[in-house]
C-alpha positions as CSV (number, residue, x, y, z in Angstrom):
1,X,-14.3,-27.1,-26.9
2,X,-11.3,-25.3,-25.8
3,X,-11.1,-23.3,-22.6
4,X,-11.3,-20.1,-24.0
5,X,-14.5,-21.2,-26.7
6,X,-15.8,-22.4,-23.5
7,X,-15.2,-19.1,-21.9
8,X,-16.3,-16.8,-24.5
9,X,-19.3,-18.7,-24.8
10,X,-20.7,-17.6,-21.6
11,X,-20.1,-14.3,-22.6
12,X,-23.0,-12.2,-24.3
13,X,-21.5,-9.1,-26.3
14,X,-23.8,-6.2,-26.8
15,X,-22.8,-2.7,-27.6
16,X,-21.7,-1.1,-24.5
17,X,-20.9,-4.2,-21.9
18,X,-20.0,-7.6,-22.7
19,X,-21.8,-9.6,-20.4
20,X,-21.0,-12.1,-18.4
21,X,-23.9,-14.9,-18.4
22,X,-22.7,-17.6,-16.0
23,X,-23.7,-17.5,-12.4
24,X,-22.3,-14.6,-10.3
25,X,-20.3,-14.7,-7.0
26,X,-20.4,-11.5,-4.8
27,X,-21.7,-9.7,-8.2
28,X,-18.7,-10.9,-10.0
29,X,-18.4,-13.4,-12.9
30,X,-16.3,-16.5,-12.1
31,X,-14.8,-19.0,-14.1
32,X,-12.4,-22.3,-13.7
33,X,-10.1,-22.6,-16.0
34,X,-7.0,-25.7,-15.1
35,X,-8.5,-26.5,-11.6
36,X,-8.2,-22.6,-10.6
37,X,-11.0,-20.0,-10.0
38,X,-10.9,-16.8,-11.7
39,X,-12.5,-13.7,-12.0
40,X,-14.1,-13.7,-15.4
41,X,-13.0,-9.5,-16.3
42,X,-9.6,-10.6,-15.5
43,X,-9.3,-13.5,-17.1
44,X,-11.2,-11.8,-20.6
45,X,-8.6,-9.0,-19.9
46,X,-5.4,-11.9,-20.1
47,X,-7.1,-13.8,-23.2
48,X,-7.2,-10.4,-25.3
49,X,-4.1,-8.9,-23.6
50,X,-1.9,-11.2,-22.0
51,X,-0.6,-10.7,-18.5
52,X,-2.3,-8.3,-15.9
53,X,-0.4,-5.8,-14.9
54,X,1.1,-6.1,-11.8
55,X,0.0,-5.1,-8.5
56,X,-3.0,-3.6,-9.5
57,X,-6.7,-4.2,-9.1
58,X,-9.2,-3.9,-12.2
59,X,-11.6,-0.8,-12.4
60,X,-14.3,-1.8,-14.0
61,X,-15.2,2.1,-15.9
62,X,-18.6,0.9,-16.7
63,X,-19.7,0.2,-13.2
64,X,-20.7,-3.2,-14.1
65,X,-19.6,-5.8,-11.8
66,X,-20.7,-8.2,-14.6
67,X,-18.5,-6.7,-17.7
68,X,-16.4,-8.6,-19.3
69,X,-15.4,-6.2,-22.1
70,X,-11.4,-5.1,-21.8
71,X,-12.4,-2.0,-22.8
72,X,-14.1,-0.9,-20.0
73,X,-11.3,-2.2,-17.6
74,X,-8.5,0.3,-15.9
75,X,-5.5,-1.5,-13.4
76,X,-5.6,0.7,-11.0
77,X,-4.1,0.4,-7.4
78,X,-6.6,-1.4,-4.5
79,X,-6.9,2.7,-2.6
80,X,-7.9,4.6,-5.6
81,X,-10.6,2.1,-7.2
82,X,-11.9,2.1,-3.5
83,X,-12.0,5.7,-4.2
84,X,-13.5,5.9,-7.3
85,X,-16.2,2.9,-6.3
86,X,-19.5,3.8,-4.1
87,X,-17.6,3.9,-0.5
88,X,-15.2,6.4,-1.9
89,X,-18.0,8.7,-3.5
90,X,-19.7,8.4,-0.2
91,X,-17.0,9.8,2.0
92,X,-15.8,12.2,-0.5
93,X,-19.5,14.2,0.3
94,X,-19.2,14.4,3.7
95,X,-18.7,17.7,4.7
96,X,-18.7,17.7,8.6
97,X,-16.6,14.7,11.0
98,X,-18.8,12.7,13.1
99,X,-18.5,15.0,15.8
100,X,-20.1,18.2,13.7
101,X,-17.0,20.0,13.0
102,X,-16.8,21.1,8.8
103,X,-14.1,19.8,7.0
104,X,-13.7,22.8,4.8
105,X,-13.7,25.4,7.4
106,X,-10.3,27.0,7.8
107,X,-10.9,27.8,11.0
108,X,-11.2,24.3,12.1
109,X,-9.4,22.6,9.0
110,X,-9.3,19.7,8.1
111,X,-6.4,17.1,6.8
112,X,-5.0,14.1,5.3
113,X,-2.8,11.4,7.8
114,X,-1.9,8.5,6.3
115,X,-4.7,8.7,3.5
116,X,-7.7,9.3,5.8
117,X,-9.0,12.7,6.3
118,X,-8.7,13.9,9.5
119,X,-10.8,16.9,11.4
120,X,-8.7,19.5,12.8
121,X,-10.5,20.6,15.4
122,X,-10.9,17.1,16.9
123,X,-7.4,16.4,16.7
124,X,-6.3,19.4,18.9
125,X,-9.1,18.4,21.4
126,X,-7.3,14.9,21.7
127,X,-4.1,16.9,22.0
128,X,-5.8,18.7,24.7
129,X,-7.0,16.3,26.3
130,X,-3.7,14.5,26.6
131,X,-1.1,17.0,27.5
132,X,-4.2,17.7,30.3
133,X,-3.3,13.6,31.1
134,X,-0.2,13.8,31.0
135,X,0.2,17.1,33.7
136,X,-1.8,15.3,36.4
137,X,0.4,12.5,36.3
């Protein structure tokens, strides 16, 4: 059996996901191919595609840690499929900073620094709070 028969043997196609059957690790389907461990979605993508594209991380569209199917793969880069993935959805509803202050309010305001959201108002308190500092010395 070649490499790839031996790959796509361990994969179960159905109509929406193609499934990866062998044992998972961390939710993800592995497989050694030439002494080398590799992710089984990336590896299906190379065997129907070719290369990966470069620099990017694969999305799985489906949701399904355990989907093999090309199909349902978008290279994205590493901050927007943390964005689009559980973590990202999470944060995206939070309306208020830890310390209570709403993000939306215009009042208070709220921004972006270096990808992160950041809350207005407790920014200008730690401005505060240091030009206070820096007086007293």
């Amino acid at each position: 059996m070649t490499p790839e028969e031996r790959f796509w043997s361990k994969v179960l196609v159905t109509e929406g996901c193609w499934w990866w059957l062998d044992k998972p690790h961390r939710g993800y389907g592995r497989f050694s191919l030439r002494g080398r461990v590799h992710r089984a979605h990336r590896l299906a993508w190379e065997l129907t595609f070719g290369a990966l594209p470069v620099e990017l991380v694969a999305d799985h569209l489906c949701e399904n840690k355990l989907c093999v199917f090309p199909m349902h793969l978008e290279f994205v880069p590493t901050a927007e499929n943390i964005r689009r993935g559980p973590a990202g959805r999470h944060n995206a509803l939070k309306t208020h900073c830890p310390h209570g202050h709403a993000y939306a309010d215009t009042a208070v305001g709220g921004y972006r620094k270096r990808g992160r959201r950041k809350c207005g108002e407790c920014e200008r308190i730690r401005a505060r709070a240091y030009q206070r500092r820096r007086r007293a010395h």
